[in-house]
N, C-alpha and C positions, 0 to 999 in steps of 0.2 A: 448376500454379502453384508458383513457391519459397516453401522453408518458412521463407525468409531473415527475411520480415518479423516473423512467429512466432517465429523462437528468437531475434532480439534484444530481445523484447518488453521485457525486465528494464529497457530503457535507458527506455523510459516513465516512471517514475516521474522519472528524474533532468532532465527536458525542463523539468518546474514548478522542480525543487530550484535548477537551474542559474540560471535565473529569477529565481527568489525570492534568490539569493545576491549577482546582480546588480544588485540593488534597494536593495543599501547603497551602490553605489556613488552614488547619488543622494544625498549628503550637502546639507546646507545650503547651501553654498557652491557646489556646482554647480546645483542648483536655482535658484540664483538668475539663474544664467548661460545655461541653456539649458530651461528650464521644469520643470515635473514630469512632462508630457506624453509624451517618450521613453519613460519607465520603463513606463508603463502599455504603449505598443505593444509592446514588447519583449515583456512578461507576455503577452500576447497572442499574438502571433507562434509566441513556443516551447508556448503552449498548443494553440495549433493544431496544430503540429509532433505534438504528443503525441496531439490527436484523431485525426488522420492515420495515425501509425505503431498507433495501438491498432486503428482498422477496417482496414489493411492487414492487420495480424497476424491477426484474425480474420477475414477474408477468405481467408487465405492457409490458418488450420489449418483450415477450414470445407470448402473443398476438396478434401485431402487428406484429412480423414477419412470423409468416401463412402467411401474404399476399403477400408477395416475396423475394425475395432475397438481400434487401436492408441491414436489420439487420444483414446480412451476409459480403456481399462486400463495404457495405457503411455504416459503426459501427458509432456511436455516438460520436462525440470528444471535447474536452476541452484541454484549455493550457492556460499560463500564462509563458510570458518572464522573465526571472529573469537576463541574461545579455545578450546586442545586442553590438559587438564592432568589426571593424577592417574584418565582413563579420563571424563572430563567432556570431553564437546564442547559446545559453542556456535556454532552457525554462522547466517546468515542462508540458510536454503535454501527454493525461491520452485517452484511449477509452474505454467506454463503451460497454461494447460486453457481449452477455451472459455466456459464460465460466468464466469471470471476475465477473457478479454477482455473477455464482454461488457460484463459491470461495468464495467471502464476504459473503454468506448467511451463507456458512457452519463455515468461521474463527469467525462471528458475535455470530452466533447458540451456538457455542463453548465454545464461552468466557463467555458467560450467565450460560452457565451450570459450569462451572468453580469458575465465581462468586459467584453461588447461595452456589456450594458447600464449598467454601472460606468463605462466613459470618456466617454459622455455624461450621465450623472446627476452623476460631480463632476466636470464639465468649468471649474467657478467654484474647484472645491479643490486644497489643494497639498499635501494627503497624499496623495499617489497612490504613492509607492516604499514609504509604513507598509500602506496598503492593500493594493498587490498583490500585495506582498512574500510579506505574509502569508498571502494567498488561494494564489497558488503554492505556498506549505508545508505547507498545508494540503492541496493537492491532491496535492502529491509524497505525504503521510500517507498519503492514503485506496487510492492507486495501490500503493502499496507494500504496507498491508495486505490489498489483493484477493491479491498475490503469493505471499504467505511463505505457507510449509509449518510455520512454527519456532511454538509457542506463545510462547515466549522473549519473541520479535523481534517478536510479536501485540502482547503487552505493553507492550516496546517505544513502539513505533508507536504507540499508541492515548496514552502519555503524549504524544508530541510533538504529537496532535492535538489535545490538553488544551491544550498550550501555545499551538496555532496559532487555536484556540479564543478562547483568550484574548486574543491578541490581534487577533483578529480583531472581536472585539465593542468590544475597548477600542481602537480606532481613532481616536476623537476624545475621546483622554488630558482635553484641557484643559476636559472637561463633568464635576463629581464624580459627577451619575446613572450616567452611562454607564461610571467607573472603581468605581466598587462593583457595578456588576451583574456585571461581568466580574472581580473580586477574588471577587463572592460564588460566580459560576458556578465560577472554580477550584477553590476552598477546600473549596467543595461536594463537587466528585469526588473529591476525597485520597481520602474516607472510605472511599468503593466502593474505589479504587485498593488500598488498603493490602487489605483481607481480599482482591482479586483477586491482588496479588502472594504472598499467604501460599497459597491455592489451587495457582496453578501450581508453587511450587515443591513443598507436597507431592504432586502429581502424579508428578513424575520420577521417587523411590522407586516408585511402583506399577507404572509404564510403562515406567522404563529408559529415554525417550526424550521430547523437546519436538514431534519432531516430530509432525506429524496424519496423516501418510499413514505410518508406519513403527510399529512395534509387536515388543513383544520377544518374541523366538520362547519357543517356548512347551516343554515334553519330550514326545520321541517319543512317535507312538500307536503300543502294540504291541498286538498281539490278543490277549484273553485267552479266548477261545473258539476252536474249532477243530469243523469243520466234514465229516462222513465223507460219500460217495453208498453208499446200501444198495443191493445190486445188487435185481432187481427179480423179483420173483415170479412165477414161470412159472404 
């Protein structure tokens, strides 16, 4: 089987973002016109799309790794620089590995059932593009996190799920319960956030590197013993 489905796995996460991006265009004024109903299918469709291309992909490396132990020690990678300056790199660099499919199969699997249940529980509401909007962003978050190799971009990531968090709880703006619980649940994480972004960066000094699979070489081993054969006694 091609390992086609497998090395474009990276496009996974962007199935939900795409989604979730299309969910603005459901403004008030078209809502009015053609219901809130589309938006939600659509979230669904490309979620699907995503549970699809994630058990392809893991189908496909599942396969091909019977034959050795390459998919093991030699995973599939992707990256993209996003700053090169002064001997500092930043990049989003992501592995394909099957413990990271599976994950995406199962966070993908999830969200569809979620979904499905979601168009018929607000089938009477008209938040449906703040709702799913934000469930697809949340999902692109969590897809994207199984990916990256970068602790950087770990970071990253787990803020935007703070935010997808948030508004994911704060859905129904116009209850004050429900916009304090969701002001209180952000506000809450800063605290964690800030000592985890002081963590990572003192990390780099020690490591040389954000990445989790790469490590700074280290200086040669020379031998400092030496070794004779005594001939052997008649």
């Amino acid at each position: 089987m091609t390992l086609l489905p497998a090395q474009t796995a990276w496009l996974i996460p962007l199935y939900p973002l795409l989604a979730s991006l299309l969910s603005l265009l459901w403004s008030p004024g078209l809502i009015s016109r053609t219901g809130p109903r589309p938006c939600g299918y659509l979230n669904l469709l490309l979620g699907s799309l995503a549970f699809v291309h994630s058990a392809a992909a893991l189908v496909a490396l599942h396969s091909n790794s019977g034959a050795g132990s390459s998919a093991i020690y030699r995973p599939l990678t992707f990256g993209w620089t996003w700053l090169q300056t002064a001997g500092l790199r930043i990049g989003f660099d992501g592995l394909i590995t099957e413990p990271a499919l599976i994950a995406m199969t199962v966070i993908t699997a999830l969200h569809v059932l979620v979904q499905i249940y979601a168009i018929a529980y607000l089938e009477m509401d008209w938040g449906w593009p703040r709702f799913f909007g934000s469930l697809s962003f949340f999902e692109a978050g969590l897809c994207a996190l199984v990916l990256t190799d970068s602790l950087f971009f770990s970071y990253v990531i787990l803020e935007l799920l703070t935010l997808g968090t948030y508004l994911i709880v704060g859905t129904w703006y116009n209850q004050p319960l429900v916009v304090k619980g969701a002001r209180d649940a952000f506000l809450t994480k800063r605290i964690g956030d800030l000592i985890l972004l002081a963590g990572v960066i003192a990390l780099l000094p020690l490591t040389g590197t954000w990445n989790f699979q790469a490590s700074r070489p280290g200086p040669p081993i020379r031998p400092t013993t030496s070794c004779r054969c005594l001939p052997a006694s008649a």
